[in-house]
GUNUDO-706790 format. One record per residue: residue number from 1; x, y negated, z negated of N, C-alpha, C in turn; residue in one letter. Coordinates in steps of 0.02 Angstrom, whole numbers. Layout:
N
PT    nr      n_X      n_Y      n_Z     ca_X     ca_Y     ca_Z      c_X      c_Y      c_Z   rest
PT   NUM        X        Y        Z        X        Y        Z        X        Y        Z      A
...
This chain:
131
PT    nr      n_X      n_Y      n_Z     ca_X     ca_Y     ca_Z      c_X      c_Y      c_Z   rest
PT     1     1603     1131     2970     1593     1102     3036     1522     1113     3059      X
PT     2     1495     1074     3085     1438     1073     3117     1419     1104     3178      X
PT     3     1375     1122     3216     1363     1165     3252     1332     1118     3305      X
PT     4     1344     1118     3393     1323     1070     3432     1305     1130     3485      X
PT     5     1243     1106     3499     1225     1185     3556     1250     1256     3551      X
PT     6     1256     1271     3462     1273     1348     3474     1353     1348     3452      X
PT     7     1404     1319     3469     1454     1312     3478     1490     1260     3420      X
PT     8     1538     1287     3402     1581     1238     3340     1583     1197     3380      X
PT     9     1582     1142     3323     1597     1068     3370     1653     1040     3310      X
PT    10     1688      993     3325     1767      992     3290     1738      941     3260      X
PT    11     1788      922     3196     1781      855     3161     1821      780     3188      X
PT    12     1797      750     3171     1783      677     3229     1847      667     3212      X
PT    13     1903      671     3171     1955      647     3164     2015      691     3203      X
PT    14     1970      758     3224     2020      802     3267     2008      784     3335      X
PT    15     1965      736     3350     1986      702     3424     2024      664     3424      X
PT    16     2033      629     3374     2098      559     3384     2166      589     3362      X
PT    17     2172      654     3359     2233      666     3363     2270      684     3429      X
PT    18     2335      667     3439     2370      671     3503     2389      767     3509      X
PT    19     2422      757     3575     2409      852     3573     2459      874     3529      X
PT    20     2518      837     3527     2579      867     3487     2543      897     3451      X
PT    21     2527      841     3393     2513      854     3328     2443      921     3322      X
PT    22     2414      915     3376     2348      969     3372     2393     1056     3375      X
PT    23     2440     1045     3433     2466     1116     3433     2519     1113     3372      X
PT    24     2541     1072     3336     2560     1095     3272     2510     1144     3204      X
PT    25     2454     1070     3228     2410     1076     3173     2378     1176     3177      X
PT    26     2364     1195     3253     2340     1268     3276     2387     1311     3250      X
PT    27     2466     1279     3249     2519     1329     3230     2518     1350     3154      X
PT    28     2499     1279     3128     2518     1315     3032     2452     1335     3028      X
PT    29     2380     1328     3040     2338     1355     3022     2334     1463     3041      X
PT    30     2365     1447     3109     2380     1530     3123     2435     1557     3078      X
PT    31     2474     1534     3051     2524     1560     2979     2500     1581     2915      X
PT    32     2426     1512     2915     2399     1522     2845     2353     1596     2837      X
PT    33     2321     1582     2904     2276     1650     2903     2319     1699     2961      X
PT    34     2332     1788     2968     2364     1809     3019     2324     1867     3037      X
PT    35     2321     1877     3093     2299     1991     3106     2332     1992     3097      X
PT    36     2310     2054     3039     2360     2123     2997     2360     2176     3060      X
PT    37     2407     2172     3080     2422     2245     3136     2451     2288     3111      X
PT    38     2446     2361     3095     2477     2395     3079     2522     2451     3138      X
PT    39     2508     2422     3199     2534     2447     3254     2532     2510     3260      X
PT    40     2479     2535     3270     2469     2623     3292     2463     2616     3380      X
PT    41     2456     2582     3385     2431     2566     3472     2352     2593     3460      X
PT    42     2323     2610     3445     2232     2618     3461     2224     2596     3509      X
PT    43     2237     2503     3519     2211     2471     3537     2230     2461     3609      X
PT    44     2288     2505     3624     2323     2505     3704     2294     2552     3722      X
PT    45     2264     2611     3684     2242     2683     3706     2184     2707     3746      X
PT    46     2114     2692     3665     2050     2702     3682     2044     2652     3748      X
PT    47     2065     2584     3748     2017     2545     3794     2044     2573     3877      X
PT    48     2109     2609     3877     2130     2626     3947     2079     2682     3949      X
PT    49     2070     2708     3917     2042     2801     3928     1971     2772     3942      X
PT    50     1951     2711     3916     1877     2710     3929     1875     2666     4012      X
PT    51     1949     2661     4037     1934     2625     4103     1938     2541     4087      X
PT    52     1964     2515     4047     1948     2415     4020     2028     2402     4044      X
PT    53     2066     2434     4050     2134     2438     4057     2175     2468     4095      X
PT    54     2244     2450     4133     2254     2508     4169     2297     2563     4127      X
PT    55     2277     2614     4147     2285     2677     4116     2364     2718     4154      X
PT    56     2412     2735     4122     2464     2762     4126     2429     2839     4129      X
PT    57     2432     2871     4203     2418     2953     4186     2435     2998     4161      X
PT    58     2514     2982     4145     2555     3036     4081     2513     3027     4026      X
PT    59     2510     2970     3997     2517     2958     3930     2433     2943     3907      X
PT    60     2385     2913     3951     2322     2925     3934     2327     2844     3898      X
PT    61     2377     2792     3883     2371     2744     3860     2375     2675     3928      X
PT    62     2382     2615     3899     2372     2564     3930     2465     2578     3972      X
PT    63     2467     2558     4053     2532     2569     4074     2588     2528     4043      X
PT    64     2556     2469     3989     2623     2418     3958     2624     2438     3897      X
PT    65     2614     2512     3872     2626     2534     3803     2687     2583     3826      X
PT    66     2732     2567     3778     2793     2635     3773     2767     2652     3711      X
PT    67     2743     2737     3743     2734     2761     3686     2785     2777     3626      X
PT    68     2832     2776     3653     2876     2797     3580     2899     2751     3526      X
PT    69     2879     2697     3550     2907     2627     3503     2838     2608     3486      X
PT    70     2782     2624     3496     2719     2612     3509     2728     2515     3517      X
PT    71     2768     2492     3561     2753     2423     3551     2735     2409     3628      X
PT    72     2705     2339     3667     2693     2324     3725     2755     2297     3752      X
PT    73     2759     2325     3807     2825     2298     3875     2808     2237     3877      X
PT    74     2748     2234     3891     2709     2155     3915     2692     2087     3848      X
PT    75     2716     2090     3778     2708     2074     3740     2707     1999     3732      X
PT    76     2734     1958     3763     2739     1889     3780     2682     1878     3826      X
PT    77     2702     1910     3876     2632     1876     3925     2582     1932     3940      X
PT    78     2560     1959     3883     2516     2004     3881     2435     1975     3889      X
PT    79     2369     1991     3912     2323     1987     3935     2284     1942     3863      X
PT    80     2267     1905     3874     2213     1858     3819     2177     1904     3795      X
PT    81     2152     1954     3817     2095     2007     3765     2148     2031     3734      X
PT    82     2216     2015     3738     2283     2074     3708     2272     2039     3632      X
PT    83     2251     1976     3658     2289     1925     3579     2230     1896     3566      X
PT    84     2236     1929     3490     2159     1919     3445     2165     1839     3416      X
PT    85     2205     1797     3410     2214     1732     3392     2174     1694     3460      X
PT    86     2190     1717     3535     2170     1670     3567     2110     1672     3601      X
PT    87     2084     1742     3568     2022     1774     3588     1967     1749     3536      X
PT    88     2009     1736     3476     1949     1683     3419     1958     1614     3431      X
PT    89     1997     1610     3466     1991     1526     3497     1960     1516     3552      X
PT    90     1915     1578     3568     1884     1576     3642     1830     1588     3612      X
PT    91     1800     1627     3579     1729     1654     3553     1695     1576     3538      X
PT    92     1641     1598     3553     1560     1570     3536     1536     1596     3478      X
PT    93     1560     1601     3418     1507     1635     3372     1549     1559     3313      X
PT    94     1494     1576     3263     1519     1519     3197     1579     1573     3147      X
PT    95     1598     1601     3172     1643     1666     3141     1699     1633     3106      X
PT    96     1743     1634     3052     1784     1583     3025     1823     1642     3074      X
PT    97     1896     1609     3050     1968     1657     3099     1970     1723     3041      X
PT    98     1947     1698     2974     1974     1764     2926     1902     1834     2935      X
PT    99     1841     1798     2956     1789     1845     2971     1799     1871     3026      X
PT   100     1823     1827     3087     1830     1859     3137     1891     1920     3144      X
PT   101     1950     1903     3094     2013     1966     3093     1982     2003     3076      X
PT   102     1925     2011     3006     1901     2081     2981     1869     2118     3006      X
PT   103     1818     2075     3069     1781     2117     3129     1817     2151     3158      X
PT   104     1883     2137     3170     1934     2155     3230     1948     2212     3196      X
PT   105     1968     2200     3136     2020     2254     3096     1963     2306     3080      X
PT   106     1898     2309     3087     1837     2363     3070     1834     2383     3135      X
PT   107     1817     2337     3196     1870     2395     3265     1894     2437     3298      X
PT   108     1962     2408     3245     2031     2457     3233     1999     2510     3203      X
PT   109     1986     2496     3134     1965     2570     3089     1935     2606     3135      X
PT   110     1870     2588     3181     1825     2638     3215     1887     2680     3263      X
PT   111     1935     2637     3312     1958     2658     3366     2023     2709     3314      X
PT   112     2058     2714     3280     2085     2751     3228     2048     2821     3234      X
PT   113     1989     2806     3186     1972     2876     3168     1951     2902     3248      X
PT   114     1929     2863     3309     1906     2891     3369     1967     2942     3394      X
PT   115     2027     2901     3376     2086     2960     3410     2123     2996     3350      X
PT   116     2086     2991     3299     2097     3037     3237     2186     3039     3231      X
PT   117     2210     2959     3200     2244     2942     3210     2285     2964     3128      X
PT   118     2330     2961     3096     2312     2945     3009     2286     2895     2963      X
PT   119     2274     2908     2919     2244     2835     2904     2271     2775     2849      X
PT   120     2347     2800     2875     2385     2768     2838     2398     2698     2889      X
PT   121     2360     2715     2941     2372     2640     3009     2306     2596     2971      X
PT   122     2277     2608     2955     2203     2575     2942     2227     2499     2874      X
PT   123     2207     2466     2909     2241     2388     2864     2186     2377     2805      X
PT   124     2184     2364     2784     2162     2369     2707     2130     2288     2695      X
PT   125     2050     2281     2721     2017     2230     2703     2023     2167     2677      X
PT   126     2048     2187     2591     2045     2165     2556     2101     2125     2560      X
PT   127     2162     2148     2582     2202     2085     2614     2213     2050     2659      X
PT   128     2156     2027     2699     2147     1980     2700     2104     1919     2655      X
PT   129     2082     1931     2583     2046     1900     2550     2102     1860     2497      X
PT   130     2160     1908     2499     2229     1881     2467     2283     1814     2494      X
PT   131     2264     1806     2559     2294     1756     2566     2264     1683     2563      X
């Protein structure tokens, strides 16, 4: 794809498509490529403690993390910075979706070892080069 002021600019045949078919077309392409989450929560944690989030005072994590399931209360209508699919559909960079997961997932690795987490949460690069 070509580049128009900085910014992907789509191929001429993805304007003449109707929306159905476009939010199909967004759906199987997000199947083909996915974030590997390995669900440690990091990512509910560090950003509350640093203040980006609101912060639960027991728990030192984001207030829509239960810690014990480590999954989000808020998981459906959780915050657009929550969801890395619609946050690479928002970025300005020429980043493909599979460069942009591995940025995400190097991240993760940093925010991991930050709460010296194990590192058996840490998703493994290279698969994403497998699909």
């Amino acid at each position: 794809m070509a580049s128009l002021n900085g910014k992907k600019s789509l191929p001429s045949r993805w304007c003449t498509l109707n929306t159905r078919k476009k939010v199909r077309l967004k759906k199987m392409i997000r199947k083909m490529s996915k974030f590997l989450c390995s669900g440690c929560g990091a990512c509910c944690v560090l950003p509350a403690k640093l203040g980006l989030m609101p912060m639960d005072p027991d728990t030192g994590a984001c207030i829509h993390l239960d810690v014990a399931t480590k999954q989000c209360r808020i998981y459906d209508t959780r915050p657009t910075h929550c969801r890395v699919d619609e946050s690479y559909e928002n970025q300005s960079s020429d980043l493909t979706r599979v460069d942009y997961y591995k940025l995400n997932t190097k991240v993760c690795h940093t925010m991991i070892d930050e709460l010296q987490l194990p590192a058996h949460y840490k998703v493994n690069l290279e698969e994403y080069d497998a699909k």
